[in-house]
C-alpha positions in Angstrom: -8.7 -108.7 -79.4 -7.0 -109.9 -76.1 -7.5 -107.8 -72.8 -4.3 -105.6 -72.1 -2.3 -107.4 -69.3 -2.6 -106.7 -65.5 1.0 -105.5 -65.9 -0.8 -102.7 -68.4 -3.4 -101.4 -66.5 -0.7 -100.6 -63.1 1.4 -99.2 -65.7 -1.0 -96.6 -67.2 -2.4 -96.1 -63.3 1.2 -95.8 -61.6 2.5 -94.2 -64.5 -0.3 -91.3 -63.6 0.8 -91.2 -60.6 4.2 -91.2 -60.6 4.8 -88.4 -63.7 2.1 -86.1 -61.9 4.1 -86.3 -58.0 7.3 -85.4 -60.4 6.0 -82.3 -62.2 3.8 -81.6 -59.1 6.6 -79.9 -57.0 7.7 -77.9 -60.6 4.5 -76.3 -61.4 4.3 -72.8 -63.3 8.3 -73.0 -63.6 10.0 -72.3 -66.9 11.3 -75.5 -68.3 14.8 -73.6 -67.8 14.8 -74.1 -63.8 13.7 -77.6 -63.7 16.3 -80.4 -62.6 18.0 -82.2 -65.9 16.4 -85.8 -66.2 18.8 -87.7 -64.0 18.0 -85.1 -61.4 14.6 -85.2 -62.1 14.3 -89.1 -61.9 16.4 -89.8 -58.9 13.5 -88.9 -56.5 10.4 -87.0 -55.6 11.2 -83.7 -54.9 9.0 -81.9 -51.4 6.4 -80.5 -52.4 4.2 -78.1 -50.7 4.6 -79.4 -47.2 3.2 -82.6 -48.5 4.6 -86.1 -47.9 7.5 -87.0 -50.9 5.9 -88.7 -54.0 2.1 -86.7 -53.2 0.3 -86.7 -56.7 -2.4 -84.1 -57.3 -6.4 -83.9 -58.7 -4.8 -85.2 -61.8 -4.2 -88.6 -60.6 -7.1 -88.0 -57.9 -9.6 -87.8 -61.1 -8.3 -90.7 -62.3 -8.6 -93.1 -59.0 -12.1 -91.6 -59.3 -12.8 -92.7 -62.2 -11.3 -95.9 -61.4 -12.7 -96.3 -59.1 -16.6 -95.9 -60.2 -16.4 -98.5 -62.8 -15.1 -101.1 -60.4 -17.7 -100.5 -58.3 -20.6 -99.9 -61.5 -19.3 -102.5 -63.8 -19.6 -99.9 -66.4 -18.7 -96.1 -67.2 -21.5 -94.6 -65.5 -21.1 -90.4 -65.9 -23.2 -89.8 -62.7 -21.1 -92.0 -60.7 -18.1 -90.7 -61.8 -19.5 -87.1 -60.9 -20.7 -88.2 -57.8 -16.9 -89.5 -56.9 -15.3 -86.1 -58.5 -17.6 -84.1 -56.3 -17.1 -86.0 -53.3 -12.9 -84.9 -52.6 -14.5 -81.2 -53.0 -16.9 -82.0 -50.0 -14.2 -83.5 -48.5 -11.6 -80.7 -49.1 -9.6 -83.8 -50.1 -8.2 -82.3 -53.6 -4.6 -81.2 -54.2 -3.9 -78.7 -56.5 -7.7 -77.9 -57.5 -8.3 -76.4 -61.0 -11.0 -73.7 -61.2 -13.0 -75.3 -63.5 -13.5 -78.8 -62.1 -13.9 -76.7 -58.5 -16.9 -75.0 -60.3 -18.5 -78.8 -61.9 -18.2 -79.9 -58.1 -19.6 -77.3 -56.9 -22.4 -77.3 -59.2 -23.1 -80.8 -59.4 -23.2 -80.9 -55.4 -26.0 -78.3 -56.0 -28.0 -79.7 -58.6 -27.0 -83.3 -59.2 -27.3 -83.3 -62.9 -23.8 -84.2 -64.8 -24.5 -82.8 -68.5 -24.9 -79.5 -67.1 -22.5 -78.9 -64.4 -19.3 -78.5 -66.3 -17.6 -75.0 -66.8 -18.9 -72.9 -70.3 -17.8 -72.6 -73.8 -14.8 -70.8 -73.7 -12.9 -72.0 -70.9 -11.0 -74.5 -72.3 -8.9 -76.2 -69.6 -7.1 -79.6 -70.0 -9.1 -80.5 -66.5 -10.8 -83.4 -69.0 -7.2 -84.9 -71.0 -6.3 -85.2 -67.3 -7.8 -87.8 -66.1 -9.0 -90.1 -69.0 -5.8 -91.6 -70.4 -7.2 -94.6 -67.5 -11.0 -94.7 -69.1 -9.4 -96.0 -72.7 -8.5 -99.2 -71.5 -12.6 -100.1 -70.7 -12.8 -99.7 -74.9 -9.9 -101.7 -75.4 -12.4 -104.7 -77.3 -15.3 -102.2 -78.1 -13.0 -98.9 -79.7 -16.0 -97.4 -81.8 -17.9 -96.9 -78.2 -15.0 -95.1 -76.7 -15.3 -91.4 -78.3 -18.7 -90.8 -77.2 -17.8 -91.9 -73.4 -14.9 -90.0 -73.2 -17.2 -87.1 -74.6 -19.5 -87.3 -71.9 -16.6 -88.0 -69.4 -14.9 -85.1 -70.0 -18.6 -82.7 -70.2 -18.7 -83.6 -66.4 -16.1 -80.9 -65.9 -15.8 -78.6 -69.2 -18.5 -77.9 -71.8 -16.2 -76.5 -74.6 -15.7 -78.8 -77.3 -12.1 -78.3 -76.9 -11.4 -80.2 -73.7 -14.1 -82.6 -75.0 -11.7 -83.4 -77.8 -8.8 -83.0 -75.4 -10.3 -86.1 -73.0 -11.2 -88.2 -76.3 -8.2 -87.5 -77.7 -5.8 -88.7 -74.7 -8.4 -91.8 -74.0 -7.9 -93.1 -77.8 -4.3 -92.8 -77.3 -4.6 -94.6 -74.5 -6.4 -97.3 -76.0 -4.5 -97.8 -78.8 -1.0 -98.0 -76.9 -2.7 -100.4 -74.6 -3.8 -102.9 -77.1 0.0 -102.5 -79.0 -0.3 -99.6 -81.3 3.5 -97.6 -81.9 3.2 -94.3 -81.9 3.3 -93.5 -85.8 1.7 -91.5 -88.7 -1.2 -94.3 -88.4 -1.6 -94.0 -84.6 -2.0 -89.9 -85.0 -4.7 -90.6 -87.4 -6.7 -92.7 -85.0 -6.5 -90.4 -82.6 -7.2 -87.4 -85.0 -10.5 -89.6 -86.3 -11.9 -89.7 -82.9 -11.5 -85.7 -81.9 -13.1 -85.2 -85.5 -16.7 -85.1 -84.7 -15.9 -82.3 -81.1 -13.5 -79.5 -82.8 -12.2 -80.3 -86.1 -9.1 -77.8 -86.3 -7.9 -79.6 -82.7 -8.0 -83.0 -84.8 -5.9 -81.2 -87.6 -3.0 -80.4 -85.4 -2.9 -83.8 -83.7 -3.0 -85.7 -86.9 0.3 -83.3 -88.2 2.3 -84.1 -85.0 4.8 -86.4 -86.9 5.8 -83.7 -88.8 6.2 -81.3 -86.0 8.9 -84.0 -84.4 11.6 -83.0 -87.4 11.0 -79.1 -86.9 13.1 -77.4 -85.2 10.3 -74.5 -84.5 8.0 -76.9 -82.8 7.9 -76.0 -79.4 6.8 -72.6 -80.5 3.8 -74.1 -82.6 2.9 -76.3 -79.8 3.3 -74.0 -77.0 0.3 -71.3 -78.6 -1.5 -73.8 -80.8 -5.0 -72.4 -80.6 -4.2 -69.0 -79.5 -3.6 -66.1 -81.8 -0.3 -64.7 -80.8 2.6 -65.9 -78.4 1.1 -65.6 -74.4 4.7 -65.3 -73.3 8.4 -64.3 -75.0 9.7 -67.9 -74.6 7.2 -70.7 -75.1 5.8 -72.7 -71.8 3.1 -74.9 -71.9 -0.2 -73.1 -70.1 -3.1 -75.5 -69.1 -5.1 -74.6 -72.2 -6.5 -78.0 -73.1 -4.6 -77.9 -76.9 -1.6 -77.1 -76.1 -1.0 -79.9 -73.0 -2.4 -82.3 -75.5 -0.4 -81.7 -78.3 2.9 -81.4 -76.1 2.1 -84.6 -74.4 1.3 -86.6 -77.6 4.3 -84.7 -79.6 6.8 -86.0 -76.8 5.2 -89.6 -77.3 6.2 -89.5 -80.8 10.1 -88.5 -79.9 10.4 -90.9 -76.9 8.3 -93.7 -77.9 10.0 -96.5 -76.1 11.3 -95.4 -72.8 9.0 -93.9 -70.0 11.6 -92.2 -68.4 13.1 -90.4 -71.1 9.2 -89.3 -72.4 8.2 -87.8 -69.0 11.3 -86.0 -68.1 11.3 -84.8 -71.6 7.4 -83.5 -71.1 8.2 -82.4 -67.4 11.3 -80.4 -69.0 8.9 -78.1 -71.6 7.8 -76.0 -68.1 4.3 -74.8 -66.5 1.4 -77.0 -66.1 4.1 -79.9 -65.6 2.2 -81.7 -63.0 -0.6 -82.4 -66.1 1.7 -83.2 -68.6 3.7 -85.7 -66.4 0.3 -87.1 -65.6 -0.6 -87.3 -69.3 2.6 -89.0 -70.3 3.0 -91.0 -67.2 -0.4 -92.2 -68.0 -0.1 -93.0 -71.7 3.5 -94.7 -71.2 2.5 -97.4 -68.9 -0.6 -98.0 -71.2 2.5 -98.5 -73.9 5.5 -100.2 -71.9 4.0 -102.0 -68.6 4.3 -101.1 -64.8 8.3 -102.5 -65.4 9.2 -99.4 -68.0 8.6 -97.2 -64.5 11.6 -96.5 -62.3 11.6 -99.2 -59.5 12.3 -96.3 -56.7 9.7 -94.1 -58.0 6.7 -96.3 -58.5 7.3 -98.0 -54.7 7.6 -94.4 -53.4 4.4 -92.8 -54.6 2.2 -91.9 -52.2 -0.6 -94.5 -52.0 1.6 -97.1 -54.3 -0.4 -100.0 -52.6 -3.7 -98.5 -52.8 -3.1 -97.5 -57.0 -1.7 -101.7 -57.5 -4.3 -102.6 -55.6 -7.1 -100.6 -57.7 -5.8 -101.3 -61.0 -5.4 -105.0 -60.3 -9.0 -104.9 -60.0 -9.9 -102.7 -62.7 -8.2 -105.0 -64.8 -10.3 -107.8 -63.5 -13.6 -106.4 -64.0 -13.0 -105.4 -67.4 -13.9 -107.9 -70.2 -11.9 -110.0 -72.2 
């Protein structure tokens, strides 16, 4: 199989970018209060006193990440710690989630990677993140891509939820980057590869087609995994099943525009910054760094920096 183009790998990078510094200034809101997609898309919002266009640890994960295989030449875990734990010691992170503070913070202290990530139980979506970038390494070697993303994703969480979460969202990731459509086929590769890490997660991503002609849906996705309703109206919390399902369910309505995906996503409320990540990610992996708004990819923060990085991701990754 050919390598994704150059035009792929800026789109799933930019697209991280660019959907995360839209949801960022939107976080925790009910899907209600946030701007209508034509609002949404006309430009960054401010966001915390930061500059316009300021993406969070979301896409900061993901440069890391990036970042350690162009350097390596391979997915090296440790490296990729090394990096995450680095913008903690920096105080460099925007937005920090508990549980990757707590991996950094652990891994600074004891330098091992398969032990540093937060316990069974807290189930975050700190791992589906930031991997939607590591699929395209597996674009010509898919059967070796599960267990990376596993230990990718144990860097920061232990529970096999957000294990499956980060496989789950790097398969996608693969598979749109080397032409899959999002259909009943495509659900069912990415079901397969959460399958060995939490079995009733792989379950509810594989039914995701159906859930696109239920009117109920949002509800289902919204407290899939919990036992009752957190809230009276659903949002999407940054429990790991929920942002995955959400973000893959509004693949499957929006399939072919990136713009129409992430303001949808961005539109369902709370952990918004995440799912525009996710969906941000995924789409450019899908449609190229062209499917992105022209205003908003040039107006990111760091947009040179992020072309310049997944130009030469793209070149060290084999044909």
């Amino acid at each position: 199989m050919s390598k994704p183009s150059i035009e792929t790998f800026q789109g799933c990078l930019l697209g991280c970018a660019v959907g995360d510094a839209l949801g960022a200034p939107f976080e925790g809101l009910w899907g209600s209060t946030i701007p209508i997609k034509e609002e949404l898309l006309s430009g960054y919002a401010e966001f915390e006193g930061y500059p316009r266009g300021q993406f969070t640890d979301d896409t900061q994960l993901s440069i890391a990440t990036v970042e350690s295989i162009v350097e390596q030449g391979q997915v090296s875990p440790h490296d990729i710690a090394c990096r995450i734990s680095e913008l903690w010691k920096s105080q460099a992170v925007v937005g920090p989630g508990g549980a990757c503070t707590r991996a950094a913070d652990q891994f600074l202290a004891t330098g091992n990677w398969q032990t540093c990530g937060a316990p069974v139980g807290q189930a975050g979506n700190g791992t589906a993140m930031r991997t939607a970038v590591l699929g395209l390494f597996y674009h010509s070697i898919p059967e070796e891509l599960p267990q990376s993303a596993a230990d990718i994703s144990r860097i920061t969480h232990s529970d096999p939820r957000s294990i499956a979460g980060g496989v789950a969202i790097a398969k996608a990731s693969q598979l749109l980057a080397t032409g899959k459509h999002p259909s009943s086929e495509f659900f069912a590769e990415v079901a397969d590869s959460m399958m060995p890490y939490e079995p009733q997660f792989a379950r509810l991503v594989q039914n995701i087609p159906k859930l696109a002609t239920k009117d109920s849906a949002l509800d289902e996705i919204a407290w899939a995994g919990m036992e009752s309703a957190e809230f009276s109206e659903p949002i999407i919390t940054p429990f790991v099943m929920p942002t995955v399902i959400a973000a893959l369910w509004i693949l499957a309505r929006f399939p072919d525009c990136w713009s129409s995906s992430v303001a949808a996503v961005i539109g369902l409320g709370g952990d918004v910054d995440t799912l525009g990540a996710i969906v941000g990610a995924l789409q450019g992996a899908h449609l190229g760094i062209d499917a992105i708004p022209s205003h908003l990819r040039e107006q990111v923060f760091e947009h040179d920096r992020l072309t310049i990085l997944a130009n030469r991701y793209h070149a060290v990754v084999k044909d």
